[in-house]
N, C-alpha and C positions, 0 to 999 in steps of 0.2 A: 460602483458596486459590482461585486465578481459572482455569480453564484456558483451552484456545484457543478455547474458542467464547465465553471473556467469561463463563460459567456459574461458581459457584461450586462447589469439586471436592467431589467426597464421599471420594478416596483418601486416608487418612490415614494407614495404616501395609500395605507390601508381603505380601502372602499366598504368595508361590510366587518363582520362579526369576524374571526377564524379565517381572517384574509391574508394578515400580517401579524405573525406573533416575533416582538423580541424576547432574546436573552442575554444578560452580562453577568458578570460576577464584580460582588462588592467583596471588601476583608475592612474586622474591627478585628478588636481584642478582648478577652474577660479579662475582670480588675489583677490577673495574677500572670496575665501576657499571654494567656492559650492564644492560637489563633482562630479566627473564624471567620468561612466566608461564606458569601449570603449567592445563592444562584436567584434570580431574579429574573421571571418569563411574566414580559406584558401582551397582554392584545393591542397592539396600536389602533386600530379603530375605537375600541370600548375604552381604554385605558386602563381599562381594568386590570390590576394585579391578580395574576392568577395565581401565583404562589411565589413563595420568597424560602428558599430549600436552607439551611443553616448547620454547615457541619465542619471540622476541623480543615477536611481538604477537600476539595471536589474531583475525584477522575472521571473522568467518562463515563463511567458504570453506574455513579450516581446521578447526573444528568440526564443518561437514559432512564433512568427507573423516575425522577421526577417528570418529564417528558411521558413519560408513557403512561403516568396515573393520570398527566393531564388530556393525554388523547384518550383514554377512556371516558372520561368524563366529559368532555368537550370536541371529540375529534380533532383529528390533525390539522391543520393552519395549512391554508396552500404553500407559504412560505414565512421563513425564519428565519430572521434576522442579527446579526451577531458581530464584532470584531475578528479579530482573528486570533484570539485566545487556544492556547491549547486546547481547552476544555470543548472549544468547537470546532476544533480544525480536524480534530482526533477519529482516525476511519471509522473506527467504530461507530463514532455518531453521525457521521455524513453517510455511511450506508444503511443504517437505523433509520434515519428519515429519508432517505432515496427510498426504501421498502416500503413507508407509508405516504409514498409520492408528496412528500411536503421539502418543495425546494430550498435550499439556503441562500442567504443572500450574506456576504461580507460586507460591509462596507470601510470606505476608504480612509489609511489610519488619518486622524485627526479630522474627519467630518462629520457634524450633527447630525444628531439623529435621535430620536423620541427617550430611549431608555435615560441617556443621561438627566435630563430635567427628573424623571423618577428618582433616579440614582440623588443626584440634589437633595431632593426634598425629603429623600428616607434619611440620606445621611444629616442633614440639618435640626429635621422633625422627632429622629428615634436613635440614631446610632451616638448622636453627638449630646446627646440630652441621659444618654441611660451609662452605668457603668454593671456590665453584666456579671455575675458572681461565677457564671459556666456555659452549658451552650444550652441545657436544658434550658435554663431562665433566659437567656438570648431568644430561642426559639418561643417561647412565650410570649415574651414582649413587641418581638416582631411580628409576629402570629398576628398579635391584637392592634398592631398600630396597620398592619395591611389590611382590614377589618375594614378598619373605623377610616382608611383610606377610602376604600371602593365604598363603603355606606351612606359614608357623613362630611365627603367633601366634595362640595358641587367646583366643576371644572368650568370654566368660560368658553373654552374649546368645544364644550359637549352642552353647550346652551344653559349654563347651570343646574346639568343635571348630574348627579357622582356616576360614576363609574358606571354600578351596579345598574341605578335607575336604564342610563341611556342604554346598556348591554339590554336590557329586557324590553324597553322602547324598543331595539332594534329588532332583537327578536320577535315580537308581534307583529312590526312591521314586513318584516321575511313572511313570516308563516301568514301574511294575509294578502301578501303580493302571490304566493303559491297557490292560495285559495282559488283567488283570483283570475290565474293565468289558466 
């Protein structure tokens, strides 16, 4: 794994909340051949789907704006993990998150790594099961199966607990270890 300094990473699996965030891009089609692709930023620790962004192209611009509602909401991820997609190789975005000190990590093309099993299971569970009429109703449907992802389906990785649960597990257990200290 390369991160932004060009250094080789030493992060190889997320320890806590906002440790390790992925992101990839998936592409489907609406039933008339628009295209659409899906940005997809997980937390590797929670698994959680934090958001699944849906629009005809993704540059940079919109990457950073979904990125940035997510650190609003969540703060920055120490580090971020990604291929080497345009979409994240792009200065823009690598000086974007050098300003909010959240390192990148690339990894090496053709090695495992957490998003694809996502990637899988969106594509088998919602991409491959729906034929979209536009991106509005795209975005809708995704909307709802990334939902019902993080709510209602217990992970064996995360002691069968979904997503959601174990992110908030986590989180009381932070905030009572800070207590604590």
């Amino acid at each position: 794994m390369v991160g932004l300094s060009g250094k080789r990473g030493t992060i190889r699996k997320a320890q806590y909340p906002n440790h390790v965030w992925s992101y990839d891009i998936q592409e489907d089609r609406t039933e008339r051949g628009g295209k659409l692709r899906l940005l997809n930023v997980l937390d590797e620790y929670t698994r959680e789907a934090l958001a699944i962004r849906v629009e005809p192209s993704l540059p940079s611009a919109k990457v950073i704006a979904t990125l940035s509602w997510l650190f609003a909401l969540r703060g920055a991820p120490e580090h971020i993990r990604s291929d080497n997609g345009p979409e994240f190789i792009a200065k823009a975005v690598k000086q974007w998150l050098a300003d909010f000190g959240c390192e990148t990590i690339y990894i090496e093309p053709g090695s495992p790594w957490e998003n694809p099993s996502f990637n899988g299971k969106m594509r088998d569970e919602c991409l491959n099961r729906e034929v979209f009429a536009n991106g509005a109703e795209a975005r809708a449907i995704i909307e709802a199966w990334r939902i019902e992802y993080n709510t209602n389906r217990p992970h064996s990785s995360l002691g069968y607990s979904t997503p959601a649960e174990f992110a908030a597990q986590s989180r009381q257990a932070q905030a009572e270890s800070r207590l604590s200290a």
